[in-house]
Backbone atoms as SQL, in Angstrom:
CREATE TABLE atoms (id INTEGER PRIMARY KEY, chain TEXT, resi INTEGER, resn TEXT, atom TEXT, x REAL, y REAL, z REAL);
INSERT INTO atoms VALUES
  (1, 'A', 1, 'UNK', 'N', 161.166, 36.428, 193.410),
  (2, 'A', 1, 'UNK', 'CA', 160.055, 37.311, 193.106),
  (3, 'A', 1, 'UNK', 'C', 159.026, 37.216, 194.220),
  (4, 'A', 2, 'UNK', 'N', 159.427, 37.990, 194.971),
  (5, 'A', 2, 'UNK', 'CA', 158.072, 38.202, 196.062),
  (6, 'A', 2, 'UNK', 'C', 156.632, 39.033, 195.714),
  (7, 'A', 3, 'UNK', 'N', 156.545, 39.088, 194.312),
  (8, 'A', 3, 'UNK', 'CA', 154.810, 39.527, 193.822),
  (9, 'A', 3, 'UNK', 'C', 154.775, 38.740, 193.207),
  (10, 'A', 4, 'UNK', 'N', 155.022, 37.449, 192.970),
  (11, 'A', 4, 'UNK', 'CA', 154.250, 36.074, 192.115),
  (12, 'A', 4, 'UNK', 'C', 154.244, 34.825, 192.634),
  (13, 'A', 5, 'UNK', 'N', 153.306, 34.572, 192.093),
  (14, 'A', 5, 'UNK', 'CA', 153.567, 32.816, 192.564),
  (15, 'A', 5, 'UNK', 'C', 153.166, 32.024, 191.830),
  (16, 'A', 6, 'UNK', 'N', 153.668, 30.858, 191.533),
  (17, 'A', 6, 'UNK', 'CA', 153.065, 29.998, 190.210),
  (18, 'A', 6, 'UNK', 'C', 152.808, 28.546, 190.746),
  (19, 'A', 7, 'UNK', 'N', 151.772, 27.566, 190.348),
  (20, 'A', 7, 'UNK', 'CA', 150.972, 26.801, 191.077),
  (21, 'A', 7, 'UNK', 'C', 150.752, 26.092, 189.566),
  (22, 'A', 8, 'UNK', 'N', 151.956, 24.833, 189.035),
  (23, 'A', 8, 'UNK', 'CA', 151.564, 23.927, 188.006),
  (24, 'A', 8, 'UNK', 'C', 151.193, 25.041, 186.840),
  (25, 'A', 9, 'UNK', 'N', 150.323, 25.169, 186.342),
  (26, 'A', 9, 'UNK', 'CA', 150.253, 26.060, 184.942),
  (27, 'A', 9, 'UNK', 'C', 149.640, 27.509, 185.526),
  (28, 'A', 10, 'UNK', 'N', 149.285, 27.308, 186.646),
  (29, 'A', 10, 'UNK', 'CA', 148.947, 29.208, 187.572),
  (30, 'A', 10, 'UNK', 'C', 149.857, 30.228, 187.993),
  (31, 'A', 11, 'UNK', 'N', 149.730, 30.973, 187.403),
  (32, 'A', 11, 'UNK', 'CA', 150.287, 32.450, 188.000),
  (33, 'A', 11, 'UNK', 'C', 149.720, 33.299, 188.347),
  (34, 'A', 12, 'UNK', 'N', 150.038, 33.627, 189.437),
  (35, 'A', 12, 'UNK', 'CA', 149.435, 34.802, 189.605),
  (36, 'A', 12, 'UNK', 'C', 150.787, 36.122, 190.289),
  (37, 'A', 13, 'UNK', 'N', 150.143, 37.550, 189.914),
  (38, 'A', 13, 'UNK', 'CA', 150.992, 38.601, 189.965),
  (39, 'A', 13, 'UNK', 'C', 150.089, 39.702, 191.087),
  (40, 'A', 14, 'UNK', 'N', 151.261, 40.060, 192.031),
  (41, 'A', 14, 'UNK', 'CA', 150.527, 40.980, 193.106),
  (42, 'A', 14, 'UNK', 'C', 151.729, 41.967, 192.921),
  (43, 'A', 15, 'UNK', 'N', 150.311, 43.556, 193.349),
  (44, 'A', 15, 'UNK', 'CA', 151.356, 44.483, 193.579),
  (45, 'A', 15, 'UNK', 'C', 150.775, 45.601, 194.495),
  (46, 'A', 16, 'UNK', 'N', 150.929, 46.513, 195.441),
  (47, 'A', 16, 'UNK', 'CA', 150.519, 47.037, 195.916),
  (48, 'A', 16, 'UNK', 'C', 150.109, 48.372, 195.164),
  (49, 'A', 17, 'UNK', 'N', 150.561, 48.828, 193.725),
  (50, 'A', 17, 'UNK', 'CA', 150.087, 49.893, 193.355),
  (51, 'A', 17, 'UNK', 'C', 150.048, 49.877, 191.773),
  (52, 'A', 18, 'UNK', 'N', 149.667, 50.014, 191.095),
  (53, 'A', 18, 'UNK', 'CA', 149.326, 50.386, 189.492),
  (54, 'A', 18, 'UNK', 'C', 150.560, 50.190, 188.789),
  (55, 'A', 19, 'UNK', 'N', 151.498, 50.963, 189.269),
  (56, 'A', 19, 'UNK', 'CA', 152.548, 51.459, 188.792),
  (57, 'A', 19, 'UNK', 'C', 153.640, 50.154, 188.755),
  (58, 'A', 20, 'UNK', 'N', 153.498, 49.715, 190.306),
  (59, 'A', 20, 'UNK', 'CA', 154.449, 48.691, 190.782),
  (60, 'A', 20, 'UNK', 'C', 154.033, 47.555, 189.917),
  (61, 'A', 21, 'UNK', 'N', 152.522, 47.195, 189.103),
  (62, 'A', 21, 'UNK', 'CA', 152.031, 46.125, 188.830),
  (63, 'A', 21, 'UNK', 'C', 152.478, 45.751, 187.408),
  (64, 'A', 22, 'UNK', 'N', 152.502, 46.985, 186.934),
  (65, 'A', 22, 'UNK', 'CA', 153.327, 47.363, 185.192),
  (66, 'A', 22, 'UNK', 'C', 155.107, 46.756, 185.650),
  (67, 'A', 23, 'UNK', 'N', 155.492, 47.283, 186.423),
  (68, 'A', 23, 'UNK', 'CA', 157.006, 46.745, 186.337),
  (69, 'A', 23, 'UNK', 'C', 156.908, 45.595, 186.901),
  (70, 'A', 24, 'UNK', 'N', 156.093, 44.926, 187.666),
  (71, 'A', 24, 'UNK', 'CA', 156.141, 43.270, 188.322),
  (72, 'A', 24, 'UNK', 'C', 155.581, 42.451, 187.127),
  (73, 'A', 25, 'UNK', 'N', 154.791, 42.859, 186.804),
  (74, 'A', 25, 'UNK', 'CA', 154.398, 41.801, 185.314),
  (75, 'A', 25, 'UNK', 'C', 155.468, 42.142, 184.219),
  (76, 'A', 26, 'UNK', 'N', 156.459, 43.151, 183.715),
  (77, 'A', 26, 'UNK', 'CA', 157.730, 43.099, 182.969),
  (78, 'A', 26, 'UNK', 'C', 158.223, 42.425, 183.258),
  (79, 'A', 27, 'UNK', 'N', 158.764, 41.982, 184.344),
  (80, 'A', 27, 'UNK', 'CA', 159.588, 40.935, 184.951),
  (81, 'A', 27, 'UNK', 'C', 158.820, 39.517, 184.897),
  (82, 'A', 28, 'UNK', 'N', 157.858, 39.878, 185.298),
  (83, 'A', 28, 'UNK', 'CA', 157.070, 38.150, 184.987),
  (84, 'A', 28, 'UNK', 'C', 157.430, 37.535, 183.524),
  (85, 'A', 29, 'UNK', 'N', 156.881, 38.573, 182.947),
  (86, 'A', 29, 'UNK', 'CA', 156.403, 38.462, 181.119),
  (87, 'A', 29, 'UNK', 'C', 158.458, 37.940, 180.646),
  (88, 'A', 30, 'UNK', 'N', 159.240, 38.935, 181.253),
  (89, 'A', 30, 'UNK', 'CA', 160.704, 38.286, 180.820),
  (90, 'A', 30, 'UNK', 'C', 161.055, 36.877, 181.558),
  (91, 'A', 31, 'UNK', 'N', 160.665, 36.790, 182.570),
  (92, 'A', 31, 'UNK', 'CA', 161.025, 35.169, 183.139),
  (93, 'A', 31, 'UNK', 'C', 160.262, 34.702, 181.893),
  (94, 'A', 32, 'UNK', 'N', 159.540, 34.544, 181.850),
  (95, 'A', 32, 'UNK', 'CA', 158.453, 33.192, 180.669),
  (96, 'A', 32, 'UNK', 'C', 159.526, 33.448, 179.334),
  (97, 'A', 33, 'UNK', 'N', 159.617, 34.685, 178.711),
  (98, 'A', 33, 'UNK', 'CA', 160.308, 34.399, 177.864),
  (99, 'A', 33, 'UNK', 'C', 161.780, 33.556, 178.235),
  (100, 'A', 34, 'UNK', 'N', 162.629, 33.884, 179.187),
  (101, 'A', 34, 'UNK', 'CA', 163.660, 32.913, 179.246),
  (102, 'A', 34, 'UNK', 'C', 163.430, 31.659, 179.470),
  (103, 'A', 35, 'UNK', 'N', 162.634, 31.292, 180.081),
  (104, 'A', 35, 'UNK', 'CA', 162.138, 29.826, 180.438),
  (105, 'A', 35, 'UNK', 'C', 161.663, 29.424, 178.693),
  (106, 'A', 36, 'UNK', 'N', 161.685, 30.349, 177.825),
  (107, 'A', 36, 'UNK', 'CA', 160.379, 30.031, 176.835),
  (108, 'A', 36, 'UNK', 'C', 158.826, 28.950, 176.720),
  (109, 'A', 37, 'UNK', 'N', 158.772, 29.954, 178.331),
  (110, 'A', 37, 'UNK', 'CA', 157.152, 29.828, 178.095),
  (111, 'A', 37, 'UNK', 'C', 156.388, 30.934, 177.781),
  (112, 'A', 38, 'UNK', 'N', 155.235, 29.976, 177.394),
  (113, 'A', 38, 'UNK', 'CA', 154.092, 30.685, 176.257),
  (114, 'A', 38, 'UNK', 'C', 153.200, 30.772, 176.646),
  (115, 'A', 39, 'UNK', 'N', 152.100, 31.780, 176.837),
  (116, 'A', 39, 'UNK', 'CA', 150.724, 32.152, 177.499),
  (117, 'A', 39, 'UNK', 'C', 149.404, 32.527, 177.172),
  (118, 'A', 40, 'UNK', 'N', 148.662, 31.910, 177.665),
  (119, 'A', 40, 'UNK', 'CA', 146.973, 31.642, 176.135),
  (120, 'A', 40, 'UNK', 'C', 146.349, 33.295, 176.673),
  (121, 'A', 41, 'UNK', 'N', 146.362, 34.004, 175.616),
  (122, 'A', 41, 'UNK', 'CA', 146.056, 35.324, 175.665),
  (123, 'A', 41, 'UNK', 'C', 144.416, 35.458, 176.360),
  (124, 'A', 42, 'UNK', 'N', 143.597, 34.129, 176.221),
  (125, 'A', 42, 'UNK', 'CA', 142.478, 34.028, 176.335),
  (126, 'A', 42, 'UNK', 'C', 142.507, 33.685, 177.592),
  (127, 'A', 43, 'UNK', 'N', 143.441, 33.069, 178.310),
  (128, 'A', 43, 'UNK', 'CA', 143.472, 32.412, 179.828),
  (129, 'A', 43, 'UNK', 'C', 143.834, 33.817, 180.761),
  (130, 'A', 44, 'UNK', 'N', 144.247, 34.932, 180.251),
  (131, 'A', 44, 'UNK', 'CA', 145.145, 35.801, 180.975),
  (132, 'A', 44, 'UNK', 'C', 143.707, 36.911, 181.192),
  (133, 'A', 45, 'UNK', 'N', 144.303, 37.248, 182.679),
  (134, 'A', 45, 'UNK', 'CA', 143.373, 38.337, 183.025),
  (135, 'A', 45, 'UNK', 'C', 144.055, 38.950, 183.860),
  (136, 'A', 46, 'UNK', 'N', 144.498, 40.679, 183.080),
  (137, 'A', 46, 'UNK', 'CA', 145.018, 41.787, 183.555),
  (138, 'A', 46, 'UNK', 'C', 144.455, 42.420, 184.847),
  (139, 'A', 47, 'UNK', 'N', 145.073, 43.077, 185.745),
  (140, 'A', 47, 'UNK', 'CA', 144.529, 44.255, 186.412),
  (141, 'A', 47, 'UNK', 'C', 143.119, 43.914, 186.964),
  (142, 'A', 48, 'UNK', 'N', 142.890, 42.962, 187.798),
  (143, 'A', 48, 'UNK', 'CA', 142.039, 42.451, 188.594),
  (144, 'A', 48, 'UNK', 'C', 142.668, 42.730, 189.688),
  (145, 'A', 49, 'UNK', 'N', 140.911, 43.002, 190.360),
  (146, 'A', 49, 'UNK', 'CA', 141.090, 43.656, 192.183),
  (147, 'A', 49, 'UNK', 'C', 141.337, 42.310, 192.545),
  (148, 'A', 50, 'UNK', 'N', 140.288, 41.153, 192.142),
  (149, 'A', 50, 'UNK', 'CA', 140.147, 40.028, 192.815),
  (150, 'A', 50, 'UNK', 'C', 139.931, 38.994, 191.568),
  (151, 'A', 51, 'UNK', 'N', 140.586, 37.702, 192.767),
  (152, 'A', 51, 'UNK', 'CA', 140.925, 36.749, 191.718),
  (153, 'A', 51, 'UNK', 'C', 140.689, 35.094, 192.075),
  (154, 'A', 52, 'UNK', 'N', 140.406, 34.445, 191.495),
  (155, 'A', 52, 'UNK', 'CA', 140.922, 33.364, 191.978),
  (156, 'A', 52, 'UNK', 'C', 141.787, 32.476, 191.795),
  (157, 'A', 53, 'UNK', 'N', 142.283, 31.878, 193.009),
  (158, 'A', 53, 'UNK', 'CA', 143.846, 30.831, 192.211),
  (159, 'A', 53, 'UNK', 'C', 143.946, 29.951, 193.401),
  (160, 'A', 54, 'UNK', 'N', 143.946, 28.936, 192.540),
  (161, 'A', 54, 'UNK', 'CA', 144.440, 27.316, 193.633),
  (162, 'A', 54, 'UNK', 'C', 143.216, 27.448, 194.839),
  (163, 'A', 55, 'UNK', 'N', 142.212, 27.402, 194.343),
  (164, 'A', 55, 'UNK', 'CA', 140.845, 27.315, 195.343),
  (165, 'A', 55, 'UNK', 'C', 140.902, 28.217, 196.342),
  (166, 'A', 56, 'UNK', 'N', 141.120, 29.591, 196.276),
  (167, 'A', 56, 'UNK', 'CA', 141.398, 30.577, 197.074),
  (168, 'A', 56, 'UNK', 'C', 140.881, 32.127, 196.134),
  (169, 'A', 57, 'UNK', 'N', 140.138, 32.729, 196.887),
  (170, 'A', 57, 'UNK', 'CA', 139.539, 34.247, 196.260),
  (171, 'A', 57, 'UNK', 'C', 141.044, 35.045, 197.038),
  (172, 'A', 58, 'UNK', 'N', 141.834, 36.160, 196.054),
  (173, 'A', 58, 'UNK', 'CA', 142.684, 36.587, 196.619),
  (174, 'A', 58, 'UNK', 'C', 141.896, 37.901, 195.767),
  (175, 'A', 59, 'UNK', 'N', 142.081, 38.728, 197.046),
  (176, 'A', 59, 'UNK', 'CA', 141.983, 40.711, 196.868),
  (177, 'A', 59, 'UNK', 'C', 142.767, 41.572, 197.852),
  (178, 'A', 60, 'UNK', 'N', 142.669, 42.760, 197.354),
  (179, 'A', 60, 'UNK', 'CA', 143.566, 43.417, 198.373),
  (180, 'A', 60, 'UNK', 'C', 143.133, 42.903, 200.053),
  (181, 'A', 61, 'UNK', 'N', 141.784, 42.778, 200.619),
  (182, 'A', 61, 'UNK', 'CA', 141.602, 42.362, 201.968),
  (183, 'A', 61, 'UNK', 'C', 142.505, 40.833, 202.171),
  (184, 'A', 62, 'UNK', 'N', 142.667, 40.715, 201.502),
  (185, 'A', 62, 'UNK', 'CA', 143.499, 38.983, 201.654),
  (186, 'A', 62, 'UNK', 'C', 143.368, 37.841, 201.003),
  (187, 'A', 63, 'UNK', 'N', 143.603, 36.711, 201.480),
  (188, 'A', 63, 'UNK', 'CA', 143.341, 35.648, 200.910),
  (189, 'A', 63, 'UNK', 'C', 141.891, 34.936, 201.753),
  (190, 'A', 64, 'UNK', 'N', 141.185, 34.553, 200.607),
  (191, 'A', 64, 'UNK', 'CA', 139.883, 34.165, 201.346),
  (192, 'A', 64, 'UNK', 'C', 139.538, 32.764, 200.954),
  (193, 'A', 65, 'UNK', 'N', 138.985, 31.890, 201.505),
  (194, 'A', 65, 'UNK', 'CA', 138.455, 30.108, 200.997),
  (195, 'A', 65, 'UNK', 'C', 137.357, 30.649, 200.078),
  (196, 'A', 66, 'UNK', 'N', 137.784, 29.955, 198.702),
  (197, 'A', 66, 'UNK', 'CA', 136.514, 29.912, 197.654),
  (198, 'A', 66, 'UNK', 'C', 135.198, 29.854, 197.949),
  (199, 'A', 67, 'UNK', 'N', 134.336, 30.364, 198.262),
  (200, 'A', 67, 'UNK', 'CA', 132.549, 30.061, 198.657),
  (201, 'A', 67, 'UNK', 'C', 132.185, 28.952, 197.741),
  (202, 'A', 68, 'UNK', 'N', 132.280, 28.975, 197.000),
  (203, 'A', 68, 'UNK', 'CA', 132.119, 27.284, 196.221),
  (204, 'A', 68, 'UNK', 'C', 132.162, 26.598, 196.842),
  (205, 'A', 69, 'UNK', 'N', 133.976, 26.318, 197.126),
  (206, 'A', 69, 'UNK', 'CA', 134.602, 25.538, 198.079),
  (207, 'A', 69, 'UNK', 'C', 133.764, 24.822, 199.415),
  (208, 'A', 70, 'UNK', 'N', 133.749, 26.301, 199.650),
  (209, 'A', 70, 'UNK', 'CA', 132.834, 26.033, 201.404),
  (210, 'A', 70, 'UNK', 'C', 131.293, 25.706, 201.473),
  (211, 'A', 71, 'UNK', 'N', 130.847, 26.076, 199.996),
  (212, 'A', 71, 'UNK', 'CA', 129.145, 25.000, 199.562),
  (213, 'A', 71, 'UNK', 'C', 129.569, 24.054, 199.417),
  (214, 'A', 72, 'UNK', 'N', 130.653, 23.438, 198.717),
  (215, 'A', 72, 'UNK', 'CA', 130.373, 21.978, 198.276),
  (216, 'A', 72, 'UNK', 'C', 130.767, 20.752, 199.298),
  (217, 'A', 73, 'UNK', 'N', 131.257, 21.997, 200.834),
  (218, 'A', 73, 'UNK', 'CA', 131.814, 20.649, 202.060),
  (219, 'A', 73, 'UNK', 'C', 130.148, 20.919, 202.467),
  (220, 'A', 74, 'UNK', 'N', 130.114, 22.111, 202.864),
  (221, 'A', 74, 'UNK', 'CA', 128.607, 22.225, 203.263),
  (222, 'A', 74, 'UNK', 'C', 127.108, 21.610, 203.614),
  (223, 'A', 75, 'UNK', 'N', 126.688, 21.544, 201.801),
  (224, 'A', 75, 'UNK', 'CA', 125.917, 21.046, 200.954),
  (225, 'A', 75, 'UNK', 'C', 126.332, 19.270, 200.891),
  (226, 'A', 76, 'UNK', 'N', 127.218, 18.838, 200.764),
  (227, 'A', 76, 'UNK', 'CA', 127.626, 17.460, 201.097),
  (228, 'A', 76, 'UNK', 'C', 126.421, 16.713, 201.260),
  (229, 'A', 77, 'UNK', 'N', 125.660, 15.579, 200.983),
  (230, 'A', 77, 'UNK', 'CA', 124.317, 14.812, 201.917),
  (231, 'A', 77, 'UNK', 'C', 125.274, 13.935, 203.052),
  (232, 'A', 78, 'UNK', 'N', 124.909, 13.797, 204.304),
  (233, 'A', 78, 'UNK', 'CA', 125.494, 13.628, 205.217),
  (234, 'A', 78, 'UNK', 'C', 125.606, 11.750, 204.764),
  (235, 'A', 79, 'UNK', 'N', 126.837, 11.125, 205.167),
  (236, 'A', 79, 'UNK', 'CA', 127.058, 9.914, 204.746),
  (237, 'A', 79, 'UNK', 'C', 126.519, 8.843, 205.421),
  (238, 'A', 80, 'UNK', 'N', 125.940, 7.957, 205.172),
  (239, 'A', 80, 'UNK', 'CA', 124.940, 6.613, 205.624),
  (240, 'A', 80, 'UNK', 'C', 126.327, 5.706, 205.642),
  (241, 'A', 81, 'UNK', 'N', 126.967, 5.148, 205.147),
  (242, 'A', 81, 'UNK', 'CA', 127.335, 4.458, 204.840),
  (243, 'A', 81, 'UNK', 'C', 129.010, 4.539, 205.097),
  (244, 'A', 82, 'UNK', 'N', 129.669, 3.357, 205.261),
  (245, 'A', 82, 'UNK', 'CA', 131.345, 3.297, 204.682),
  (246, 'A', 82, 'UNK', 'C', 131.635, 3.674, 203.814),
  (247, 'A', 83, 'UNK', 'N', 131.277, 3.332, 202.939),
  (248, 'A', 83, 'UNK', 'CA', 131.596, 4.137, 201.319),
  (249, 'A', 83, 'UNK', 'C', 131.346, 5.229, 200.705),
  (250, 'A', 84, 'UNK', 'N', 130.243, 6.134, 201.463),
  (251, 'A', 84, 'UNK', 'CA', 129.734, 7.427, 201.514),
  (252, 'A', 84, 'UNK', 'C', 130.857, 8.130, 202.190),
  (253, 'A', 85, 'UNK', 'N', 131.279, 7.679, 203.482),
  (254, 'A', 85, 'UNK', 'CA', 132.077, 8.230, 203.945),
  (255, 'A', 85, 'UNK', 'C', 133.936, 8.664, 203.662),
  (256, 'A', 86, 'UNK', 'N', 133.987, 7.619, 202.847),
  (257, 'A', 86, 'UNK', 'CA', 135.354, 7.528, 202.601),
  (258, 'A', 86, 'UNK', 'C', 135.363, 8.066, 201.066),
  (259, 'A', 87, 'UNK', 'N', 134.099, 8.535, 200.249),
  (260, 'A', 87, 'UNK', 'CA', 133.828, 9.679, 198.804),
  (261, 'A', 87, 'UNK', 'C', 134.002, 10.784, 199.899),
  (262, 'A', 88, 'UNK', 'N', 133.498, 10.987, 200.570),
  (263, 'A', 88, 'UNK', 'CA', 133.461, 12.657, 201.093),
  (264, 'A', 88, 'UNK', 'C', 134.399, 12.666, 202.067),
  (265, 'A', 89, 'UNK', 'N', 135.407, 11.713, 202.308),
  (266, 'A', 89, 'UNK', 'CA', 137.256, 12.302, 202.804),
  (267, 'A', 89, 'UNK', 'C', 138.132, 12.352, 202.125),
  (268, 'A', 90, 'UNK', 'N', 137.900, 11.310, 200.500),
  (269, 'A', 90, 'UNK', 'CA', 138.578, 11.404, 199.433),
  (270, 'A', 90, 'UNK', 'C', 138.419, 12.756, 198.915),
  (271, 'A', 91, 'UNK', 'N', 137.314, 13.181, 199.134),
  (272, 'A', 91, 'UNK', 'CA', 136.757, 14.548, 198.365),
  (273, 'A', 91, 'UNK', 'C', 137.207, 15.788, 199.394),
  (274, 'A', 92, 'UNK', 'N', 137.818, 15.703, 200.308),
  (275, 'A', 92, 'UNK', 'CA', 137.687, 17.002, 201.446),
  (276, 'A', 92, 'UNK', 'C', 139.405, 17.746, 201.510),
  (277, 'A', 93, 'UNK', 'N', 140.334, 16.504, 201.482),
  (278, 'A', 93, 'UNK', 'CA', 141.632, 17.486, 201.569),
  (279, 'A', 93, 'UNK', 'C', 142.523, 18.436, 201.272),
  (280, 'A', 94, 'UNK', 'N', 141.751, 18.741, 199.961),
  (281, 'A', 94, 'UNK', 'CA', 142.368, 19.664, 199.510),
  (282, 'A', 94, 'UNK', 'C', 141.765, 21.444, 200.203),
  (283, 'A', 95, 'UNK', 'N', 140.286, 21.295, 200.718),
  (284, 'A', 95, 'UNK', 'CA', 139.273, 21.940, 201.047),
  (285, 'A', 95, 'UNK', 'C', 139.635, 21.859, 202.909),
  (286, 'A', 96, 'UNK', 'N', 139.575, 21.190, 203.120),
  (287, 'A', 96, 'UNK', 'CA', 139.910, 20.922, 204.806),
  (288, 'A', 96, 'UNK', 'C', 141.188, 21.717, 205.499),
  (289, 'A', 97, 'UNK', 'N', 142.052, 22.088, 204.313),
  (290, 'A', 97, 'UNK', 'CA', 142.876, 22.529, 204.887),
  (291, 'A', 97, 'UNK', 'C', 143.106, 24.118, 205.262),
  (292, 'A', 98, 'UNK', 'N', 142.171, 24.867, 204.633),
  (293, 'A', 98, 'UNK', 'CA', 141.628, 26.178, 205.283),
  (294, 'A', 98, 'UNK', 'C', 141.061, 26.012, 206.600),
  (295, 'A', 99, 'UNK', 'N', 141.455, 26.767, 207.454),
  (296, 'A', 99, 'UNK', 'CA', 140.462, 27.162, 208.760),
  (297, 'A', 99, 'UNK', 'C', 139.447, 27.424, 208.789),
  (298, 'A', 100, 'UNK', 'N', 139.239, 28.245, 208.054),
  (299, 'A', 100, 'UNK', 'CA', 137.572, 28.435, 207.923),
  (300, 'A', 100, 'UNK', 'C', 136.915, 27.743, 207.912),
  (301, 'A', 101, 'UNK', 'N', 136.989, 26.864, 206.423),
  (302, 'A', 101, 'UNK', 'CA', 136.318, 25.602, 206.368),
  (303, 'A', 101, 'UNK', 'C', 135.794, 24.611, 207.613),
  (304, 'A', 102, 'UNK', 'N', 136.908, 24.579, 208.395),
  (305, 'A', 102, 'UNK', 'CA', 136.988, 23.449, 209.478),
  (306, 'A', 102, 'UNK', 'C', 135.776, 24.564, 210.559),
  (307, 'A', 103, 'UNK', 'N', 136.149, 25.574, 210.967),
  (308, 'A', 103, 'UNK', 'CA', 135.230, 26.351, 211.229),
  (309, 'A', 103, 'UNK', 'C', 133.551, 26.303, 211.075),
  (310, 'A', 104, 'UNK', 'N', 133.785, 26.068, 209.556),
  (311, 'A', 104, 'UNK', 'CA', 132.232, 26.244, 209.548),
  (312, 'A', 104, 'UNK', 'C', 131.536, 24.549, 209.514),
  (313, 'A', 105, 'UNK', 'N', 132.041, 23.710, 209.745),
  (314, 'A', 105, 'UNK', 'CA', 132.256, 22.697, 209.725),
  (315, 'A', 105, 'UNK', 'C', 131.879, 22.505, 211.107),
  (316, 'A', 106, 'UNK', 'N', 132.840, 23.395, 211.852),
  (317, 'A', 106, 'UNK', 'CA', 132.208, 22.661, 213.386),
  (318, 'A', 106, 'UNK', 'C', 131.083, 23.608, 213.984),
  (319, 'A', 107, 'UNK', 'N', 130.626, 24.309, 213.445),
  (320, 'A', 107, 'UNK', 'CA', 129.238, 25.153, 213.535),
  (321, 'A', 107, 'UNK', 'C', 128.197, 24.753, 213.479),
  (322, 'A', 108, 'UNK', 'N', 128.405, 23.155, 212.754),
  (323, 'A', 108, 'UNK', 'CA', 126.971, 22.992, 212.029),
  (324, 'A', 108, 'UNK', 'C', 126.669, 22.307, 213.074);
């Protein structure tokens, strides 16, 4: 399935047109039933331009680094210490690994 991707309990469904998005989620919706998995009606959100998934804003322009994301390397208080330092590398890899990030990172 090259319009989905699933990430631990995340899915997400892409399609380039309305039409295509109704028959790519049929097919989604029948995988889960064969797998018999089950889906919290309250967790699910249809027919979004934009989205987020696995710390990433995805819309038709692309995939973009969460702005959260990129406040909370940001915003950081700069580390005094050994132990300051090694909370905010424990805290960075999952975030570090966008370009951007590293980008705005070496801006400052």
């Amino acid at each position: 399935m090259l319009f989905s991707l699933a990430y631990i309990d995340d899915t997400i469904c892409f399609s380039s047109s309305f039409e295509g998005h109704l028959a790519d989620l049929e097919v989604v919706f029948d995988r889960f039933r064969q797998a018999n998995l089950k889906w919290k009606a309250t967790k699910c959100k249809l027919f979004q331009t934009r989205c987020k998934f696995v710390g990433h804003c995805v819309s038709e322009d692309g995939i973009e680094v969460d702005p959260a994301k990129v406040a909370f390397v940001v915003n950081w208080p700069f580390p005094t210490t050994i132990t300051e330092l090694r909370g905010f590398l424990v805290s960075v890899p999952t975030i570090a690994r966008s370009a951007r990030v590293l980008l705005v990172l070496q801006n400052l």
